[in-house]
C-alpha positions as CSV (number, residue, x, y, z in Angstrom):
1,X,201.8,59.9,-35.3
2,X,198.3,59.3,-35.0
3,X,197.1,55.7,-33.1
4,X,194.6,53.9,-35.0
5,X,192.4,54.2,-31.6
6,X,192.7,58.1,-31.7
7,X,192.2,58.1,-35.8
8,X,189.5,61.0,-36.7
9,X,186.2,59.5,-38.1
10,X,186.1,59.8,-41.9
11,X,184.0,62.6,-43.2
12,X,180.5,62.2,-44.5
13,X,181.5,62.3,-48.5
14,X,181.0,65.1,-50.7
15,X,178.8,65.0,-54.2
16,X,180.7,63.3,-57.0
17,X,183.2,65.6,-58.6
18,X,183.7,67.9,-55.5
19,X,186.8,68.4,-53.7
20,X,187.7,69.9,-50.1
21,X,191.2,71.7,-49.4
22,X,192.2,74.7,-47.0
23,X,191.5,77.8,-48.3
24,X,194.0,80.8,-49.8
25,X,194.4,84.1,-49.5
26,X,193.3,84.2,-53.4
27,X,190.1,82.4,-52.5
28,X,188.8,85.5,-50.8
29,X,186.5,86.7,-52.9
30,X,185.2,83.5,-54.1
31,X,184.3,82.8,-50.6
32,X,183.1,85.9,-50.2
33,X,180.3,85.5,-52.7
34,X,179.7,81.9,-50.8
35,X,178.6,83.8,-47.8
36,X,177.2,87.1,-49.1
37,X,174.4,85.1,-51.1
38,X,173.9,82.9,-48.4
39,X,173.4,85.8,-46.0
40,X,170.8,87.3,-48.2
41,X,168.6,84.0,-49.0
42,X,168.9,83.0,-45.3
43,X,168.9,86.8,-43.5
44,X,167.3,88.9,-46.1
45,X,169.9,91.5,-46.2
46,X,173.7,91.3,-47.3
47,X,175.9,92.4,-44.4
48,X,179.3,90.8,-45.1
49,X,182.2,92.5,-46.5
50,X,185.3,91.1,-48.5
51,X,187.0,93.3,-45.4
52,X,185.7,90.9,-42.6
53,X,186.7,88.1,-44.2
54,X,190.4,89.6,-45.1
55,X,190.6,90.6,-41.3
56,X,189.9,87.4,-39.8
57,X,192.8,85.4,-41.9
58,X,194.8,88.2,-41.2
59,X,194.3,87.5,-37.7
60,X,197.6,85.5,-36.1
61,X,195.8,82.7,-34.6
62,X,193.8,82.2,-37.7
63,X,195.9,79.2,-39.6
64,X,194.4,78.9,-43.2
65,X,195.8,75.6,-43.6
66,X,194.3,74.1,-40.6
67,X,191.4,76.3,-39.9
68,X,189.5,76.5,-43.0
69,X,188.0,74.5,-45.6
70,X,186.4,75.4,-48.9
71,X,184.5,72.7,-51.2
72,X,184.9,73.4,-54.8
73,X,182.3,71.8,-57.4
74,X,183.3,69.8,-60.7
75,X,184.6,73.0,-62.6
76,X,186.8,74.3,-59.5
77,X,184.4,76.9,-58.8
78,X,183.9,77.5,-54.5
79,X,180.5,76.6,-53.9
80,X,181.2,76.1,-49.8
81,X,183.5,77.5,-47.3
82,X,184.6,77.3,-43.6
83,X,186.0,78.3,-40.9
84,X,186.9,77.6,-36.9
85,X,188.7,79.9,-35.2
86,X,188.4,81.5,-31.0
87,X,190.7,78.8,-30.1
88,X,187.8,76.4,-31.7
89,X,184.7,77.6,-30.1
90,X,183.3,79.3,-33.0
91,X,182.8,78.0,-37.0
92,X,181.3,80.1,-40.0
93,X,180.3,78.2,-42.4
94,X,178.4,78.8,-45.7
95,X,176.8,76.4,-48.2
96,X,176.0,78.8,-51.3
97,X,172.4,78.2,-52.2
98,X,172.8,76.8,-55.8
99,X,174.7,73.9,-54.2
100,X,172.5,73.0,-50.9
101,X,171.2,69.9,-50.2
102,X,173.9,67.7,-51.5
103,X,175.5,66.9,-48.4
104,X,178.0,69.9,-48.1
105,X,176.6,70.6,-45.0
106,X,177.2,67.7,-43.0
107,X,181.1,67.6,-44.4
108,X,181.5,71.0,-43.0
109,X,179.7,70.2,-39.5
110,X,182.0,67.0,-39.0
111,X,185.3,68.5,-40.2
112,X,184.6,71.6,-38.3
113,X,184.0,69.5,-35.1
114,X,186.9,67.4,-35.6
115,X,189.5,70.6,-35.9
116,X,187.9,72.5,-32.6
117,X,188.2,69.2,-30.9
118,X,191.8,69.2,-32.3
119,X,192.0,72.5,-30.3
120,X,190.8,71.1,-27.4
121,X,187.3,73.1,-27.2
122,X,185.0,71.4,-25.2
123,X,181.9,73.1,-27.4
124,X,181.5,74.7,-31.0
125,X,178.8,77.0,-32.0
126,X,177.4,79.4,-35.1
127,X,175.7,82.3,-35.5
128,X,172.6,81.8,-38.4
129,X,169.7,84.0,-38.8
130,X,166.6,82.5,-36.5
131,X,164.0,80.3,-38.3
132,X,166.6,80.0,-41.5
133,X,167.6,76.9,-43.5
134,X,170.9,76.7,-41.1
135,X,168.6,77.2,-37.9
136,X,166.6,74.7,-38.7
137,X,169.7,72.1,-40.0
138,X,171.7,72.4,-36.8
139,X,169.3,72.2,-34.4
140,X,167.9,68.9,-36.4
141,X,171.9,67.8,-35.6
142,X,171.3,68.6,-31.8
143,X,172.5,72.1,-31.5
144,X,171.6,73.8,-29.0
145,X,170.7,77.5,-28.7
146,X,173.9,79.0,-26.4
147,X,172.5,82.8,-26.5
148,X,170.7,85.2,-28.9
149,X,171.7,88.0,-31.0
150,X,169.5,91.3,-32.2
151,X,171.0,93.3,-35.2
152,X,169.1,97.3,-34.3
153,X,168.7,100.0,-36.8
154,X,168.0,103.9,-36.0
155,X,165.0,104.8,-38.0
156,X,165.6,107.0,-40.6
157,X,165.5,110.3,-39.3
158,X,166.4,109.5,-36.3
159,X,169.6,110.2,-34.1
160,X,170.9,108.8,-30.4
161,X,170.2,111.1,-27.9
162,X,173.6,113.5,-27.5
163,X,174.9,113.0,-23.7
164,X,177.3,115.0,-22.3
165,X,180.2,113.6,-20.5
166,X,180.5,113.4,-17.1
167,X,183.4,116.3,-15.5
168,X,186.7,115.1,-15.8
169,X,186.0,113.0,-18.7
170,X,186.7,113.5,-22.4
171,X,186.5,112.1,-26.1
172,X,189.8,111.2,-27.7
173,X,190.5,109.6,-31.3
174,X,193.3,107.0,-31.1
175,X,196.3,108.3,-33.1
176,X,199.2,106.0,-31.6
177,X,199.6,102.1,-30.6
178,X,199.7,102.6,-26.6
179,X,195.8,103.8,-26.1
180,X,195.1,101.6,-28.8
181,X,196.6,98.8,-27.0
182,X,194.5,100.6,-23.9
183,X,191.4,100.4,-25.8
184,X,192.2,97.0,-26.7
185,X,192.4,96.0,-22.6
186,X,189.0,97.5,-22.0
187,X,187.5,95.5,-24.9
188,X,188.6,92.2,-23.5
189,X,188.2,93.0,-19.8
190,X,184.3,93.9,-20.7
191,X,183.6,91.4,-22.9
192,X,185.1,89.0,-20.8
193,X,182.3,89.1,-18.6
194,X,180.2,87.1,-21.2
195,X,179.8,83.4,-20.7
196,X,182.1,81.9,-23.1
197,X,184.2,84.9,-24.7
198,X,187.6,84.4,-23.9
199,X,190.5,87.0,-24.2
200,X,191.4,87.7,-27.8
201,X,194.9,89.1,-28.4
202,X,196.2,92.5,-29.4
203,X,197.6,91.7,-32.8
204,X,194.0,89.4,-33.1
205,X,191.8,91.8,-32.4
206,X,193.5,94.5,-33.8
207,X,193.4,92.7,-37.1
208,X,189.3,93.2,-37.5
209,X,189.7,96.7,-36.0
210,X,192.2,99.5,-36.2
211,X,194.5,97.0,-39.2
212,X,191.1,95.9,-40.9
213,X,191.4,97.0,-44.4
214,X,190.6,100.4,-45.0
215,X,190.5,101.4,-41.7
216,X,191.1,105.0,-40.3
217,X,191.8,106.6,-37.3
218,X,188.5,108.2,-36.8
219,X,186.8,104.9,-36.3
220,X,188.4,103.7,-32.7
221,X,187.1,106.6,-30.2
222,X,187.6,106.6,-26.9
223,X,186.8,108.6,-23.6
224,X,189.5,109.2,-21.1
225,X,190.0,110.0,-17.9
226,X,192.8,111.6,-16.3
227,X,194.6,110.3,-19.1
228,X,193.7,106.7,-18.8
229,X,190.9,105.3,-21.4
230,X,188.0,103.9,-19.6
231,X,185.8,103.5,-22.2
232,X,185.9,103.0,-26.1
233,X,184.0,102.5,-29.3
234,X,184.9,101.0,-32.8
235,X,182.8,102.5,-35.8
236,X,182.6,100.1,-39.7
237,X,181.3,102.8,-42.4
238,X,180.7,100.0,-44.8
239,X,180.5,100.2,-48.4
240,X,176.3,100.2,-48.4
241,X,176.7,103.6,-46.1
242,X,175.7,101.7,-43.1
243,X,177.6,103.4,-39.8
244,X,177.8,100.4,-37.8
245,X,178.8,99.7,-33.9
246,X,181.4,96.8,-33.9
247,X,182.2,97.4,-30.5
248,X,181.4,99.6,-27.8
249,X,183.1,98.9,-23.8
250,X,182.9,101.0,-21.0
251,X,185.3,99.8,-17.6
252,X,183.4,99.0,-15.0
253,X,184.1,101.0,-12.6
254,X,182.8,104.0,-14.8
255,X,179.1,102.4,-16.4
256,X,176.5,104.2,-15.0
257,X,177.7,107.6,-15.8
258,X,176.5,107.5,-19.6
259,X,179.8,106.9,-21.4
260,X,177.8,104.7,-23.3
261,X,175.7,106.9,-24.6
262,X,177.6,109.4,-25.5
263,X,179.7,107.3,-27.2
264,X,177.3,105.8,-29.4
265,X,175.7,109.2,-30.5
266,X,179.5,110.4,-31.2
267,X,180.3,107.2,-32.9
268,X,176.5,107.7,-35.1
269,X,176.8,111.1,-35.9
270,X,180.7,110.8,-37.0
271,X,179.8,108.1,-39.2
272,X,177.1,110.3,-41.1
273,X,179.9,113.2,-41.1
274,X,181.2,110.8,-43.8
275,X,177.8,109.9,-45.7
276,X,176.9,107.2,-43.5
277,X,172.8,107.4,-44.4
278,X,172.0,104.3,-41.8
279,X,172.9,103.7,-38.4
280,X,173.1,100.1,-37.1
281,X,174.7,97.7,-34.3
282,X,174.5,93.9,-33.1
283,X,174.0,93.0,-29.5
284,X,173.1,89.9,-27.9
285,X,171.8,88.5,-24.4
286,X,175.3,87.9,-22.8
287,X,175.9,91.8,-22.6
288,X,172.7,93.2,-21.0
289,X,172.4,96.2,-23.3
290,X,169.5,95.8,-24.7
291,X,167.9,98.1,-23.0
292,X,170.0,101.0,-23.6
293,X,169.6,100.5,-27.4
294,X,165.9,100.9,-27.0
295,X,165.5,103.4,-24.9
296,X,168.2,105.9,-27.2
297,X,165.3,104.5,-30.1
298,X,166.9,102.2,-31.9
299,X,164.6,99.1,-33.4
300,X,165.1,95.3,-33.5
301,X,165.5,94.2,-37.0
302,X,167.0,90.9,-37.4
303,X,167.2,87.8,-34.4
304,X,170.5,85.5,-34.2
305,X,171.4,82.7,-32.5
306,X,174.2,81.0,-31.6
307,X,173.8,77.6,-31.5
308,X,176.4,75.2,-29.9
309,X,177.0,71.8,-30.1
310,X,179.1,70.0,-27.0
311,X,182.2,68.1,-28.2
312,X,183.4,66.9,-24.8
313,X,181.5,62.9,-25.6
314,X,184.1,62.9,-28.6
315,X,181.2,61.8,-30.9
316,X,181.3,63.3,-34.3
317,X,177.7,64.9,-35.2
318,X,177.0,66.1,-38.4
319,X,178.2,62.6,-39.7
320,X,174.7,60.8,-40.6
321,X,172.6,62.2,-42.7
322,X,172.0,66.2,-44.5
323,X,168.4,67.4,-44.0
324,X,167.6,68.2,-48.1
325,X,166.8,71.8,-46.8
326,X,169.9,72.3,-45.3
């Protein structure tokens, strides 16, 4: 039972006639369209898939009845949605654009903050598109920018270099659950170098990966060594015909040796085996590969940021006020 001294602040209140409640799994698609017209008005380009929404409630940790929110307007339609999940260090959230500067915002700031502090997260942050309407709100809340994100794009025409493995090395494409639970371990030791990213589960990851919907074997590739996999590569062939670089890890003790390489020109050129007709990833300044996406000719084409807000003082931001722009 809750103490009246530990009692969460109320929530800023939404418009007249609005209402907040967890989400369902039939609410996909309705949040869906929340965050694909956002994503256009405030990046310029639609991204999102149904897909990466249906992996991450699919994922085990993800709880839709503590975890998400949607806001529905005064004929039931969803007009906001979202989300905390990475054991509450990171919130999507999406006001649709017909429905901004109402307030919306600031209820999903505060009841975001207040379930990641349920969670015990010392901080909670967001990736928005730099210099966008969500920018510009959260950093007027106090957000601050944690690190930076670059969506890159092969011109057209263009391929990665092919690099030849190393001797002793060779591609494989995952057909059973041990070397996908291999590939899984060099995923989280790699990106568990990055400041902030903790380990993420089998079944979680697995979820947005070799179990997101519609996914096939050809998309998790690996190299091996010896029979061990020491470096591996997830490709999305999304329904825009964009071949795009979820993930790409290479063990440590083998970088340097141009795994990485050759396992992004693989990854590329399998994705335009089946009508992919763009190539794109995301990296950010955690990882350090920056460089190696600009030197195979790949071109900067969007800037992220991930702005974080620090939870530890117990105050609830996003309480006062909503920019009108927000």
């Amino acid at each position: 039972m809750t103490s009246p001294s530990s009692a969460p602040t109320p929530l800023p209140p939404l418009p007249a006639g609005h209402t907040a409640r967890p989400a369902v799994p039939t609410d996909l698609d309705a949040v869906f369209r929340v965050h694909a017209d956002a994503e256009v008005l405030d990046a310029g380009v639609l991204a999102i898939e149904p897909e990466d929404i249906a992996g991450d409630w699919a994922r085990p940790s993800m709880n839709l009845a503590d975890d998400t929110l949607v806001v529905l307007d005064e004929h039931g339609v969803v007009v906001a949605s979202a989300e905390v999940s990475r054991a509450g260090r990171h919130r999507d959230a999406a006001v649709h654009p017909q429905a901004r500067g109402r307030g919306i915002g600031a209820h999903l700031v505060a009841w975001s903050e207040q379930r990641a502090r349920q969670l015990g997260s010392p901080t909670l942050g967001q990736h928005v598109p730099e210099g966008s309407s969500p920018h510009r709100y959260l950093a007027g809340l106090g957000h601050r920018v944690g690190h930076t994100a670059w969506v890159l794009v092969l011109p057209e025409g263009r391929s990665v270099p092919e690099r030849d493995l190393p001797e002793g090395y060779a591609f494989a494409t995952i057909e059973d659950e041990a070397r996908r639970h291999a590939a899984h371990e060099v995923v989280q030791d790699a990106f568990g170098e990055w400041e902030g990213r903790g380990r993420e589960s089998y079944d979680d990851w697995s979820a947005t990966t070799v179990a997101r919907p519609g996914a096939q074997p050809w998309q998790l590739r690996v190299v091996e060594r010896e029979g061990v996999v020491v470096a591996t590569c997830f490709t999305i062939l999304d329904s825009q015909g964009t071949g795009y670089v979820s993930q790409l890890a290479v063990a440590r003790e083998h970088r340097g040796r141009g795994l990485a390489q050759a396992l992004l020109a693989d990854a590329f050129r399998r994705a335009r085996e089946r009508g992919a007709t763009r190539s794109e990833l995301s990296t950010d300044s955690r990882t350090g590969a920056l460089d190696l996406y600009l030197k195979v000719g790949m071109e900067p084409t969007q800037t992220w940021v991930n702005l974080v807000t620090d939870l530890g003082s117990g105050a609830d931001l996003g309480s006062g006020a909503e920019p009108a722009d927000e």
